[in-house]
N, C-alpha and C positions, 0 to 999 in steps of 0.2 A: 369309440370315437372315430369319427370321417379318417383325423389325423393318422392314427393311429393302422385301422385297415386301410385308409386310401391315399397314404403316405406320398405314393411314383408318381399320384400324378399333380403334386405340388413341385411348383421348381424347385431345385435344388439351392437356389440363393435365397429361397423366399423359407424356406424347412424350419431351419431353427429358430429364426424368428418367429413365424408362426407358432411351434411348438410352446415357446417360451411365452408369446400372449396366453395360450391356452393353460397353459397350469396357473400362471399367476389369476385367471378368470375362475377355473377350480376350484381357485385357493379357495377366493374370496367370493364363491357365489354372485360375480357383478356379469353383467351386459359383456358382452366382447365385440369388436369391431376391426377388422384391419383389410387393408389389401393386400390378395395376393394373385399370383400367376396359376392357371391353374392349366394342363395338357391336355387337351381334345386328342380326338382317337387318331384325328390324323397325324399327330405328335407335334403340332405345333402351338403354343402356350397366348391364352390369354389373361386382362386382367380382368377380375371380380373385387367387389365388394362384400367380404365378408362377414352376418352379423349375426351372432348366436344370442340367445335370451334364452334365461332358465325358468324351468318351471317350477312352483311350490304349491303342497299340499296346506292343506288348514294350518298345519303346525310349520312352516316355515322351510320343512326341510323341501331338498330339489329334489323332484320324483325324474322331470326328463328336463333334456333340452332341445330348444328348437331353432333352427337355423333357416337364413334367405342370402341366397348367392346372386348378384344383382352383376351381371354383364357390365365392366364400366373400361372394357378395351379400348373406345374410340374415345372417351373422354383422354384417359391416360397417353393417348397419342399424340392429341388436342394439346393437351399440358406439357406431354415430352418435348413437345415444337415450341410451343411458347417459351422456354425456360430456356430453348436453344437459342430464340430469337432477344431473349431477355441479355443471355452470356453475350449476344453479338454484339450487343447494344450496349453493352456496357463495358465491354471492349473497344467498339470504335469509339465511344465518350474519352473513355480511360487515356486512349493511341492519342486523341488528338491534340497537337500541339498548344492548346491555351487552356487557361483555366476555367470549368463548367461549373454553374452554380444554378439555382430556381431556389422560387420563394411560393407563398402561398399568393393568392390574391390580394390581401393585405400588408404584403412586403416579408411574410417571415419565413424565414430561410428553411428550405425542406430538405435540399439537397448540396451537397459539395464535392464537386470529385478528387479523386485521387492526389492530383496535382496541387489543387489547392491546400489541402491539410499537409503533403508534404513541401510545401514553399513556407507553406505561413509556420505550422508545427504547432497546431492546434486541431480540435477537435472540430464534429461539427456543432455539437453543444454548445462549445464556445464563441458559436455563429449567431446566437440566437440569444433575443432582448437584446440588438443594436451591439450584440458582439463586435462584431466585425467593422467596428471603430476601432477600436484597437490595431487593426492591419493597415489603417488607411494612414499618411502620414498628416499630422496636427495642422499645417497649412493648407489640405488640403479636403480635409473632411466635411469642412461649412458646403462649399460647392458640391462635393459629392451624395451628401444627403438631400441637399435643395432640390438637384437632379432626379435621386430616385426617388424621391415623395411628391414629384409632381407627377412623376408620371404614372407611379403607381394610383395617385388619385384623377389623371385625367386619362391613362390607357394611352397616354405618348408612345412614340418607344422613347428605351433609356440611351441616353451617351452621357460619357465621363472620361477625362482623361486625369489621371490621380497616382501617387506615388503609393507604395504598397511595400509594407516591411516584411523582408525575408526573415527566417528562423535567426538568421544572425545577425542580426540587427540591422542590415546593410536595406536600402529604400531602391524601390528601380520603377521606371515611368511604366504605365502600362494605359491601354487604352480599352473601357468596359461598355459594355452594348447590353439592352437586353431587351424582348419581345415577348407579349401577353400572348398566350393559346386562350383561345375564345370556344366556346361548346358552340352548337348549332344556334342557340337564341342569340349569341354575341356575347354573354356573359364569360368573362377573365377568369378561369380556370385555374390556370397558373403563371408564371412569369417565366422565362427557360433567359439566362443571360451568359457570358462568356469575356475574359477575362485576357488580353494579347499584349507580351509582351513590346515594347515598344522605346524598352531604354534606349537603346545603340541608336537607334532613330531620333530620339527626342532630344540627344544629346549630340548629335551633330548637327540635329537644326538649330540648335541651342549656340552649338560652336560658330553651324554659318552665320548667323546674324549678328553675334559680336565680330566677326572678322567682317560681315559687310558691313557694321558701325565705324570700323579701324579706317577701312579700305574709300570709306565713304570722307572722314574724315582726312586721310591721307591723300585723297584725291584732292577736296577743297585746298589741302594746304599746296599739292604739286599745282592745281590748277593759277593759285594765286603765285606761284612761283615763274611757272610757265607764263603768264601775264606779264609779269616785271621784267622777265627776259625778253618778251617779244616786246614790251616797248625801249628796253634798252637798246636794245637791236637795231630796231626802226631809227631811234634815233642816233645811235653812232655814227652813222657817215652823214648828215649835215651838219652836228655838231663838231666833229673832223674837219670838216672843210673851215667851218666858222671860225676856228680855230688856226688851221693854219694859214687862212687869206688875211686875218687877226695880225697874224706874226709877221707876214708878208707885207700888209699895212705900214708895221713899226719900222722894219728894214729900211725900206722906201722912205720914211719920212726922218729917219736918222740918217739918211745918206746925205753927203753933202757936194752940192745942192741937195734939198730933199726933190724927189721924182712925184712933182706931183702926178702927172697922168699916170703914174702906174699905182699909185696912192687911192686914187679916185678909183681904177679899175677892180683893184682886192675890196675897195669898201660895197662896189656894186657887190659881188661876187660872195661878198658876207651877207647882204641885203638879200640875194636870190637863195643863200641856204638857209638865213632865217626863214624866210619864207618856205624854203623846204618841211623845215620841220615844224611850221607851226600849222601847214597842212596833215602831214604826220599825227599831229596831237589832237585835230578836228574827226581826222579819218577816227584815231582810236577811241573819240566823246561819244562816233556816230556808233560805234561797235557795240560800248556800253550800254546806248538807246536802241540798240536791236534794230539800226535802219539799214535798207537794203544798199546794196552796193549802185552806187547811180556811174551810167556807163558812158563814156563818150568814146566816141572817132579817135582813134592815136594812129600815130606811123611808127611802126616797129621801128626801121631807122631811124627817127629822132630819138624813140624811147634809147634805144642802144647806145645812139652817141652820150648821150646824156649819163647813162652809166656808166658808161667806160670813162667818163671824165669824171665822177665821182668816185670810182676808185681808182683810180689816177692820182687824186688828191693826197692819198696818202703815199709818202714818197720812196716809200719803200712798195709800194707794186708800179711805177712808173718804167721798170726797168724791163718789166717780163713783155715779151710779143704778144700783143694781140691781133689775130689777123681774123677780120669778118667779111665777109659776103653774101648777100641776098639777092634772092630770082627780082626779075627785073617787073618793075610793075604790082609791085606784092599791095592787095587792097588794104587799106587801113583797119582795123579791128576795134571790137567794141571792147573798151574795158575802164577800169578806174585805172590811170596811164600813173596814178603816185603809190598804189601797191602792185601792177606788173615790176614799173623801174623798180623797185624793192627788191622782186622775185631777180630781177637780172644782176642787176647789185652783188648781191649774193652769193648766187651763181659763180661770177666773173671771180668773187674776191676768194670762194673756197677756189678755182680750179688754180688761181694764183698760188696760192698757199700749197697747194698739193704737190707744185711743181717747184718748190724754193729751194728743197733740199735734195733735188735728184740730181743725177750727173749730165744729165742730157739737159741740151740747151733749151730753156721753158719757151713749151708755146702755148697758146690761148687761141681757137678757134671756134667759128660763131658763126651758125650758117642758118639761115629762116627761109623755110618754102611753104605754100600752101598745096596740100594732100588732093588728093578729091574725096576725102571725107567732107569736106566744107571746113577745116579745119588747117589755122597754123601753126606750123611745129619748130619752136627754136629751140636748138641743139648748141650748147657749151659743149667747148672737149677739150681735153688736154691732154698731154701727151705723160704724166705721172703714174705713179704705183698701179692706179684704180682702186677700185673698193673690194673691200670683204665680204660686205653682205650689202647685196645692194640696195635692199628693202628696211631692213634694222636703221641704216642710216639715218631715214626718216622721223625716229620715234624720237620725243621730245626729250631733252638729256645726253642725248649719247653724241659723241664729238671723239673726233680723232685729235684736236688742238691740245697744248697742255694748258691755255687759258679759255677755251672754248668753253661755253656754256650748253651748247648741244640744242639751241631753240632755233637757229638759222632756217635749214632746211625745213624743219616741223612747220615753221609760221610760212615756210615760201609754201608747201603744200597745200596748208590752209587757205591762204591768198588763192592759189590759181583754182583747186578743189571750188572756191567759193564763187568764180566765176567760169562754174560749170567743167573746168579742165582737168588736166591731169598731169601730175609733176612725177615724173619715173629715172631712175637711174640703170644705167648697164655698163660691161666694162667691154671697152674697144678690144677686137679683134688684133690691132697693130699696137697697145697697149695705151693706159692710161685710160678715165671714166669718161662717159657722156650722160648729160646729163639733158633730159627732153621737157621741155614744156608744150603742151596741147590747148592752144585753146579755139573755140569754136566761134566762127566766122560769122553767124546770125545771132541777133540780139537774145539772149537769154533771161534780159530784167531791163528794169527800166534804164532807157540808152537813153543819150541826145548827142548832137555832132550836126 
């Protein structure tokens, strides 16, 4: 036998194998077949296909045998590569971060990878005849089948986003894709799809959107809150006044003699602040009808006197200094003159209050120039604490008072903000805040004057 005299020049990992094919084919008089390595003279080994057939005489028995060594090195190089390329492949499937699956062109599951049978803890057996219900969770399967039966019947690609039960019963969002392989005529070969985690995700978009439902509604409720403040607001100081020119009224007319001319002067004086505020209550109908702010010619000096004597009115800021002064010849500006006076109002009565409780003697100072921006800047200051934060003060709610509601400032913002200007606080160098209003000198909306 070959084996037997030409033993050296079978490899040595291929020997006993070989040898062992061959007596078992001895045994039993059958066909033999195998591959092996065989050593050329230059002492380097290829592979053969090895295949012996015995010969038989009339009566059955083997008289010889005969053999064909068929060169098959380049095939078996061929296959070594493939099967390298095969481990690659099925390694970089295996490494990648989400769950790989494919189906037949008919939707049935041919393949599952790694990741999959160790999430779910199931087979791929168990994938197959509409298994893989079972993974999916009960709310969520109607839509996830609709999905893949269409597309498997119209060659879509797939999307699903679908809950998916872990080996321990615990469900996590995941979001699933999948793409037909088409041969050269177009025909769907196979489906190749994948499988992405996507819980942590779906669960703080889940989170965000109930907290923007909170936020949305906690807004309406600040907004409507914010509203009730600024018209209380608005209306405090001529309802103050009404009030005490009211009282003023009764005085007079219980004095004896009663005074009538000073009688007749608080009842004008009540007359002009109802009128105050029932302009107040027009301004805030036109607010709600979304109409634009209509602008006329004011004189900063009348608007100012005008507010300095409505808080005045209350008799407890009658007391603190106020000293103002403006450039000589200052143009008239254009604005709605019943929500600037508001803005100065304001103004006048925090920088009052901020100076009630300090040691130094209050003062109130109030000075208006025109810039060459084209724009005029009135500046309140006082000579108190200052601010903390100069910017925070602005935000709706927040108040340094212990009866303050904290919408002041917020609504004088909006006011000037709305015709075009800018309302900014800083705190003075020689101590105590200033607080600036800007507004600009050309018609910005519809003006008359």
């Amino acid at each position: 036998m070959w084996v037997g005299v030409g033993g050296g020049a079978v490899h040595p990992e291929d020997f006993d194998r070989v040898l062992a094919s061959w007596r078992v084919a001895l045994a039993a008089g059958a066909p033999i077949e195998h591959e092996v390595r065989f050593r050329r003279a230059d002492g380097t080994y290829h592979w053969f296909l090895y295949r012996g057939l015995p010969l038989r005489d009339d009566g059955g028995n083997i008289v010889k045998w005969y053999a064909t060594l068929t060169n098959i090195d380049a095939l078996k190089q061929t296959e070594s590569a493939l099967q390298t390329r095969e481990q690659e492949l099925v390694g970089i499937i295996e490494t990648i971060p989400s769950m790989l699956w494919s189906t037949s062109p008919t939707g049935e599951v041919t393949h599952i990878s790694q990741r999959v049978l160790e999430y779910t803890g199931l087979s791929l057996e168990d994938f197959l005849d509409l298994g893989w219900k079972r993974m999916i969770h009960p709310d969520d399967f109607e839509d996830t089948a609709k999905a893949f039966f269409r597309a498997i019947q119209s060659g879509d690609s797939y999307r699903a986003t679908h809950r998916l039960r872990r080996r321990d019963g615990e469900y996590r969002w995941y979001y699933a894709s999948g793409e037909p392989l088409r041969d050269s005529d177009g025909r769907i070969i196979q489906w190749y799809g994948l499988s992405i985690d996507i819980d942590e995700r779906k669960r703080a978009e889940d989170h965000l959107r109930d907290t923007s439902i909170k936020l949305a509604k906690a807004s309406r409720l600040a907004t409507v809150a914010e509203l009730a403040g600024s018209i209380a607001h608005e209306l405090n100081q001529p309802l103050m006044a009404i009030s005490a020119n009211s009282q003023a009224a009764k005085r007079w007319l219980n004095a004896a003699p009663p005074n009538m001319p000073e009688v007749n002067s608080a009842i004008e004086r009540t007359l002009r602040d109802a009128r105050a505020a029932d302009e107040t209550i027009q301004r805030i109908r036109k607010l709600f009808k979304r109409e634009s702010v209509v602008k006329k010619k004011a004189s900063i000096p009348d608007m100012m006197t005008e507010a300095i004597r409505l808080v005045q009115e209350d008799p407890n800021k009658r007391a603190v200094q106020i000293d103002w002064h403006f450039d000589e010849n200052l143009p008239a500006i254009p604005v709605d003159h019943i929500q600037i006076q508001e803005v100065l109002v304001n103004l006048i009565s925090n920088a009052i209050e901020a100076v009630e409780n300090d040691r130094v003697s209050p003062l109130i100072t109030i000075r208006a120039t025109e810039t060459d921006q084209n724009e005029m800047v009135i500046r309140v200051i006082d000579n108190g604490p200052g601010v903390n934060d100069p910017e925070e003060i602005f935000d709706a709610f927040v108040t340094t008072k212990a009866k303050g509601m904290g919408m002041g400032l917020a609504v004088s913002r909006s006011i000037v903000e709305a015709h075009s200007g800018r309302l900014w606080a800083e705190n003075s160098k020689a101590g105590g805040a200033i607080f600036n209003v800007a507004l600009p000198l050309s018609h910005a909306g519809p003006t008359t004057g």
